[in-house]
ZAMARGU-4260 file (C-alpha; in steps of 0.2 Angstrom, whole numbers, plus 5000, padded with zeros to 4 digits):
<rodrens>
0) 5337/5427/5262 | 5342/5422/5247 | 5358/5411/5241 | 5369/5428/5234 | 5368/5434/5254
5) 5373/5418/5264 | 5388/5418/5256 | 5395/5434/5261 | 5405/5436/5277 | 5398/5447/5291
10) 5416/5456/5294 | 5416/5460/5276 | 5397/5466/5278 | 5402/5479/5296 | 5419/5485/5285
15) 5410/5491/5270 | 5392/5495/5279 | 5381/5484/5270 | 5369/5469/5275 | 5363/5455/5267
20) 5342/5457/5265 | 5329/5444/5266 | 5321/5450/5252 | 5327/5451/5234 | 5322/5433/5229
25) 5335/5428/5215 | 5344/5444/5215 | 5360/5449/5227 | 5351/5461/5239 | 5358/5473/5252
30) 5353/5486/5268 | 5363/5500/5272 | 5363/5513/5285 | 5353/5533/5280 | 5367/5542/5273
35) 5382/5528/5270 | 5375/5522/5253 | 5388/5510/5246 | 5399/5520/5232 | 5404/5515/5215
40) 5421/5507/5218 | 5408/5494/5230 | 5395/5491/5217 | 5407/5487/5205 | 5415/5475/5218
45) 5398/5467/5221 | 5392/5467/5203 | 5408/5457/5198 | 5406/5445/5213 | 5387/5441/5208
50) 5387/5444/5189 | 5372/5457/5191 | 5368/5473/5201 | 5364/5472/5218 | 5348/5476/5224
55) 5349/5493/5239 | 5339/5498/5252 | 5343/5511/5267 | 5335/5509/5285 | 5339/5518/5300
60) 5358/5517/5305 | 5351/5510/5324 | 5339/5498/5314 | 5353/5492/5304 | 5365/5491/5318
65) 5353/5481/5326 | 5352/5469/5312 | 5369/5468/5308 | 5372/5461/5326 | 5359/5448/5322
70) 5368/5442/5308 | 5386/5441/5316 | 5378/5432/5331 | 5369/5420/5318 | 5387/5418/5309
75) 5400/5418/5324 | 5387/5410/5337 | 5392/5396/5347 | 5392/5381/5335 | 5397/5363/5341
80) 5412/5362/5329 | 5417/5382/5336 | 5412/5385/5353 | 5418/5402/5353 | 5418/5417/5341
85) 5435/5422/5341 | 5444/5419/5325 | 5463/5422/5328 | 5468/5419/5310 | 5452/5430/5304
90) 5455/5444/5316 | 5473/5443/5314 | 5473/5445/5295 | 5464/5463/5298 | 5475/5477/5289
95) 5478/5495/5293 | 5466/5501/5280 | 5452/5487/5287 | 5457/5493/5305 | 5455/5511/5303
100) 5437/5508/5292 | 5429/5497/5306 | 5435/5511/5319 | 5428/5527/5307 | 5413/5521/5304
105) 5398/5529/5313 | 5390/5512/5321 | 5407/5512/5329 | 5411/5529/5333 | 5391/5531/5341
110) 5396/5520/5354 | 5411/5522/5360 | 5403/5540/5360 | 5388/5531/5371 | 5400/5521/5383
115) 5409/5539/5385 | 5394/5548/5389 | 5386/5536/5399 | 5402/5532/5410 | 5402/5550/5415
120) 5382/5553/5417 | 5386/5539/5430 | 5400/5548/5439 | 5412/5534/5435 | 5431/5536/5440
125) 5437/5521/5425 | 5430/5514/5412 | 5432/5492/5407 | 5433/5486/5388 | 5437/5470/5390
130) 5437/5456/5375 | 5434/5439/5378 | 5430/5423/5368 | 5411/5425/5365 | 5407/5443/5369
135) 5416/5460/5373 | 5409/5467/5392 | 5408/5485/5395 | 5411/5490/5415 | 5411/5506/5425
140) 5419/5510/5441 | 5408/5520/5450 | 5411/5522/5470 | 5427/5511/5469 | 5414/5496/5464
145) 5415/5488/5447 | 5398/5487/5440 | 5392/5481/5420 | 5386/5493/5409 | 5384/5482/5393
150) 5389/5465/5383 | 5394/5468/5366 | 5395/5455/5352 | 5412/5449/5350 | 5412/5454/5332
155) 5413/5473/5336 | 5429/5474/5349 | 5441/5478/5337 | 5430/5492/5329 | 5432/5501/5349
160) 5447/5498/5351 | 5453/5506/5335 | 5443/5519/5338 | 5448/5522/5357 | 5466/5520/5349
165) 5464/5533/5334 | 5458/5545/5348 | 5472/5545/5361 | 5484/5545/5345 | 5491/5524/5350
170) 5497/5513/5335 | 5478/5502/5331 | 5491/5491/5322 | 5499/5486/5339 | 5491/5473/5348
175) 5507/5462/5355 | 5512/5475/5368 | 5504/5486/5382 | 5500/5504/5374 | 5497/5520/5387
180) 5489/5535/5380 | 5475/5552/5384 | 5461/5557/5372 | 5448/5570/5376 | 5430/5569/5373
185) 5418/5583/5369 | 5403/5577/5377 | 5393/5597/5370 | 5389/5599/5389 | 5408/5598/5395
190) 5426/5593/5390 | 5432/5577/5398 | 5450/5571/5398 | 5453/5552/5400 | 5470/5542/5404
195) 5469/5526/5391 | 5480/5512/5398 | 5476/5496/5384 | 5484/5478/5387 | 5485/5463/5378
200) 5475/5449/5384 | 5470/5430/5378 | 5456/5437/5369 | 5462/5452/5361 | 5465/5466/5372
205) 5460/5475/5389 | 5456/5493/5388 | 5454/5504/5403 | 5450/5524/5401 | 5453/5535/5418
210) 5440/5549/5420 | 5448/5565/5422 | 5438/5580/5423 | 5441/5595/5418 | 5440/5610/5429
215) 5447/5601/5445 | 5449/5611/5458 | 5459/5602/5474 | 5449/5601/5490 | 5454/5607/5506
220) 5458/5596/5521 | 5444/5595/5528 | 5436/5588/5509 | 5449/5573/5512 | 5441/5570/5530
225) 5452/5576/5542 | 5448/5584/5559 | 5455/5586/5575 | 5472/5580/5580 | 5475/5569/5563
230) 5470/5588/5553 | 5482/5601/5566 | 5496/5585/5563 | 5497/5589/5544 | 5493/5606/5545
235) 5510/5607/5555 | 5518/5596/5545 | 5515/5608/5530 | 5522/5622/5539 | 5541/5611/5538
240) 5553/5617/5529 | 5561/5601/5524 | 5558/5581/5528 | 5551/5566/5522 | 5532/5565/5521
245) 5522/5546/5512 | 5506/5541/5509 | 5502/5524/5507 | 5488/5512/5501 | 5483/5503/5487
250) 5477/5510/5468 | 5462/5518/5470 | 5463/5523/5488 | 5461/5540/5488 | 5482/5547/5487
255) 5483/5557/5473 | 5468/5568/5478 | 5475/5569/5497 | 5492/5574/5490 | 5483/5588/5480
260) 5474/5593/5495 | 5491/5596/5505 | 5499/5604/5489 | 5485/5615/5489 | 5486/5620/5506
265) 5505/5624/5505 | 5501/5632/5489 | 5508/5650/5491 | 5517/5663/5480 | 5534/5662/5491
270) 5533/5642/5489 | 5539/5633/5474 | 5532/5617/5473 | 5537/5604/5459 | 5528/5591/5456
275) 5534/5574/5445 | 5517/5563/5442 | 5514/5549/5432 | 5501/5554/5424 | 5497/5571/5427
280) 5480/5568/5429 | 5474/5589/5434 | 5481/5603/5429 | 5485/5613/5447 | 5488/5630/5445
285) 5506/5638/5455 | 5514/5622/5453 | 5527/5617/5441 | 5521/5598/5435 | 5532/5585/5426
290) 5524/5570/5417 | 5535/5555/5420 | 5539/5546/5401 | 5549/5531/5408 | 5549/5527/5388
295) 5561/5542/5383 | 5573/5536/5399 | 5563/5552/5409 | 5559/5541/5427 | 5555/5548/5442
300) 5575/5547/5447 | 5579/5557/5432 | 5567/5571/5432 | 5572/5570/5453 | 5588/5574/5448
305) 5586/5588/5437 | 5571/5597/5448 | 5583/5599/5461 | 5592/5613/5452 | 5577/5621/5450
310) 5578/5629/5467 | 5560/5621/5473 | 5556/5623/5491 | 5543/5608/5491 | 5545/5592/5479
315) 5529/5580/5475 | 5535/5563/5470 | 5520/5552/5463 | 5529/5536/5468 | 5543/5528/5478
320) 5545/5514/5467 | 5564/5509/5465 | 5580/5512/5475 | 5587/5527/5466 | 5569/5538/5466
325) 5570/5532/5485 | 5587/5537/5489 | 5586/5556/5479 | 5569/5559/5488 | 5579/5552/5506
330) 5592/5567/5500 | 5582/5579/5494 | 5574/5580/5510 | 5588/5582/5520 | 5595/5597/5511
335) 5582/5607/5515 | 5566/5602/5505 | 5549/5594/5509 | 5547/5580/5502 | 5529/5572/5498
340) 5527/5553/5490 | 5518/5540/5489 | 5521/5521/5492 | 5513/5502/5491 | 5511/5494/5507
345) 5497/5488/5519 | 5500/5500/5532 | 5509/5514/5538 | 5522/5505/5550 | 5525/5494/5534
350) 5531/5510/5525 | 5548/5506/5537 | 5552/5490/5531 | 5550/5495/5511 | 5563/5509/5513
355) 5575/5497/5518 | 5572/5484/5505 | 5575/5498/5492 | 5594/5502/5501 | 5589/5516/5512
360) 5601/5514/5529 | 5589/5516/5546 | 5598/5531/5550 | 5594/5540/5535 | 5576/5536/5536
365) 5576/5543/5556 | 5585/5558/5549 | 5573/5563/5535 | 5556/5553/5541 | 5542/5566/5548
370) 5523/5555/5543 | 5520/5542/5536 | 5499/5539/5535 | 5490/5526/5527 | 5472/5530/5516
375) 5459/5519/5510 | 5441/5523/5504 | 5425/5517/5510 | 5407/5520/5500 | 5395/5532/5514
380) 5378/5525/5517 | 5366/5537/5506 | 5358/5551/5517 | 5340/5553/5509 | 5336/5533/5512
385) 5348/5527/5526 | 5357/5514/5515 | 5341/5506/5515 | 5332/5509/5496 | 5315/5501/5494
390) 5314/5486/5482 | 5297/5492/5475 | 5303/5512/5477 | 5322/5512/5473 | 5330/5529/5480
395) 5333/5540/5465 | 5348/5550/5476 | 5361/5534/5476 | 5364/5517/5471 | 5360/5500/5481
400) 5362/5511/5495 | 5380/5520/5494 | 5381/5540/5489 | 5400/5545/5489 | 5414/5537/5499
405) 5424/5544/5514 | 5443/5543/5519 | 5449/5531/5532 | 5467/5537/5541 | 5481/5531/5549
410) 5493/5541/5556 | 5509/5536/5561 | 5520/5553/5567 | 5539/5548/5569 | 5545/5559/5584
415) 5558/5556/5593 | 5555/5541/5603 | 5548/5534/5591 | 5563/5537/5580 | 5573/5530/5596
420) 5563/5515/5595 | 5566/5511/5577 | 5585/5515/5580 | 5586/5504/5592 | 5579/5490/5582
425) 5562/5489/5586 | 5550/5479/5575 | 5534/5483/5565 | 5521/5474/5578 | 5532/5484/5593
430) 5531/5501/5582 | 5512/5500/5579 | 5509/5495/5598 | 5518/5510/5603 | 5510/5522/5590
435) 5491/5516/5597 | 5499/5520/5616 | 5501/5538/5609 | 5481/5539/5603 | 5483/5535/5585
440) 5472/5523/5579 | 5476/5508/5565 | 5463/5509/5548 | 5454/5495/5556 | 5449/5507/5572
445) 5449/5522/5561 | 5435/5511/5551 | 5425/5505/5564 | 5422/5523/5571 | 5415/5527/5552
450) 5403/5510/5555 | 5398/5515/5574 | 5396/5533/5569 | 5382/5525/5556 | 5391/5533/5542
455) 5395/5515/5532 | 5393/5497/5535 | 5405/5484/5543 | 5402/5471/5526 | 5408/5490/5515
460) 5424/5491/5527 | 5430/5472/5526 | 5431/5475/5507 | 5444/5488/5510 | 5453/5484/5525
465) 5456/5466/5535 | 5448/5467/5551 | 5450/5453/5563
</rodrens>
């Protein structure tokens, strides 16, 4: 490479899609990628820089991408003075102009389109961007699990994050606060719809995109894996007129897709049913869905408030996260509404003790209270190789072993003596002992029937649930 290239700055080389060549000999020489030859305005640029005309020669835009790497790598490598390749002052200095090149051009915008189309090939539920000092790692949940996908050089995370930015419409000049958008990708097979959620880190930033398909059609019951007892309970309790229903668990556990199973079976001309999510992550037809904008002061309190004059027989909360949301949906069930939410706690006797830290009163809770279950999802061993793939024949019909995960129950119906109980002051560990008297088992039993049934494995449970 001759002394006209080592001087140019590899950022410099990515904005403006050139790349130093080896060849050239005394003369400023250049690759660029088939199709993005250098204009005028850049050749004059580099004419003036080097006091003669640059040498140009176009290559593959792969082949050039792949070269361009090499040279970042060979510029912002790990060096003894520098141990890292982020440059806060260098990264920071980027303009709106710079930003919005790097994200444009088609390097970039070919793999973000790859990531996309890869994460969804796989059957992903979230996609991980995540920057950190030396490299940017690209994840994908698939089956609950996080797995890698690819490293990236560290050189190209603000080129994706622009671009994920310019796509779900977010500022790419922000970078000091968390940012929550959608974008839709065209893959030419189908349309997918993802839920962009991007967080400043140390590094630069943490993106996470939520896979939402189009075309979702809510499952029955029986599709979130419920039979006997536990399926004739929730069938009667969708038969209420009015009274409190919650579902608990953790992110990820499987809540959103029960409570559109239910809502689907209630689901009925005669039955108005509003729904107040946040996000509205599918579309359900018959039901009148709100998305929750807590930055335009539209909570789930405030959008609670206004539903009820809009004469709905059953109201779908996404969240009981905060005393007033908890004390409209307490009310709304007990003036003649079903009531369907969600909460945060390990089980479902746990559910008790939240409702009173948000300021509902125990007899409210006995007044209003019908179920409260809690959910959590466990990968199913793979039917064609019995969890067992072959080292030297891996089983093309799942991965490591898993195909698809399953719902593990606990139900915790508050009738009357159990309502007497908690009036009378009963505590958790009491409650849970007389709710397994009347047959129903905890998540941990619930779980083990799945491992003794040969349907998962006791190591896939214990990363979901605490068994003793």
């Amino acid at each position: 490479m001759s002394a006209f290239n080592r001087r140019i700055n590899p950022r410099f080389c990515r904005i403006n899609g050139i790349l130093p060549s080896f060849e050239g000999g005394d003369r400023p020489a250049f690759l660029y990628p088939v199709g993005r030859a250098p204009d005028s305005p850049l050749l004059e640029r580099l004419e003036t820089v080097y006091g003669q005309a640059p040498l140009l020669e176009g290559i593959p835009a792969p082949e050039w991408e792949r070269r361009l790497g090499e040279f970042e790598d060979e510029s912002y490598g790990p060096r003894q003075d520098d141990p890292g390749g982020y440059d806060e002052g260098a990264e920071g200095e980027m303009g709106r102009d710079e930003l919005d090149r790097l994200a444009r051009e088609a390097p970039t915008v070919g793999l973000v389109d790859e990531i996309f189309r890869k994460a969804v090939a796989a059957g992903s539920s979230d996609v991980h961007i995540e920057a950190s000092r030396l490299a940017v790692t690209v994840r994908f949940r698939v089956d609950g699990v996080l797995t890698d996908f690819r490293t990236l050089s560290r050189s190209q995370f603000w080129g994706i994050s622009g671009r994920v930015k310019i796509m779900a419409n977010l500022n790419i000049m922000e970078r000091r606060l968390p940012q929550d958008g959608r974008l839709t990708v065209d893959l030419g097979f189908e349309r997918v719809d993802m839920r962009v959620s991007i967080l400043p880190n140390t590094w630069g930033e943490s993106i996470v995109l939520r896979i939402l398909k189009r075309g979702f059609t809510p499952g029955s019951l029986a599709d979130i894996h419920l039979e006997g007892r536990a399926l004739e309970l929730v069938r009667s309790l969708c038969e209420k007129p009015q009274g409190l229903f919650l579902l608990t668990g953790p992110t990820g556990s499987g809540k959103s897709t029960s409570l559109h199973a239910i809502i689907e079976h209630i689901r009925r001309p005669e039955v108005k049913i509003v729904c107040l999510e946040d996000p509205v992550e599918r579309v359900i037809d018959g039901c009148t869905q709100v998305q929750i904008n807590e930055d335009i002061g539209l909570g789930f309190a405030q959008a609670l408030r206004r539903v009820l004059r809009h004469d709905p027989n059953v109201i779908m909360i996404g969240e009981i996260r905060d005393s007033d949301t908890a004390e409209l949906a307490v009310r709304a069930a007990m003036t003649g509404h079903l009531v369907l939410s969600t909460m945060h706690t390990n089980d479902s006797v746990s559910a008790l003790g939240r409702l009173s830290d948000l300021g509902i009163p125990p007899a409210l809770t006995a007044g209003v209270l019908e179920l409260v279950a809690a959910q959590r999802l466990v990968r199913t061993l793979c039917p064609a190789c019995g969890g067992a793939p072959r080292p030297d024949a891996p089983c093309t019909a799942c991965r490591g072993g898993f195909s698809g995960r399953a719902a593990v129950w606990e139900f915790f119906p508050f009738e009357p003596d159990v309502r007497a109980a908690f009036l009378a002051g009963a505590g958790d560990d009491s409650l849970r002992e007389l709710n397994r008297a009347k047959g129903w088992k905890s998540l941990a039993e619930s779980g083990m029937a799945l491992v003794e049934a040969g349907l998962t494995t006791l190591e896939e449970l214990r990363r979901e649930i605490w068994i003793e």
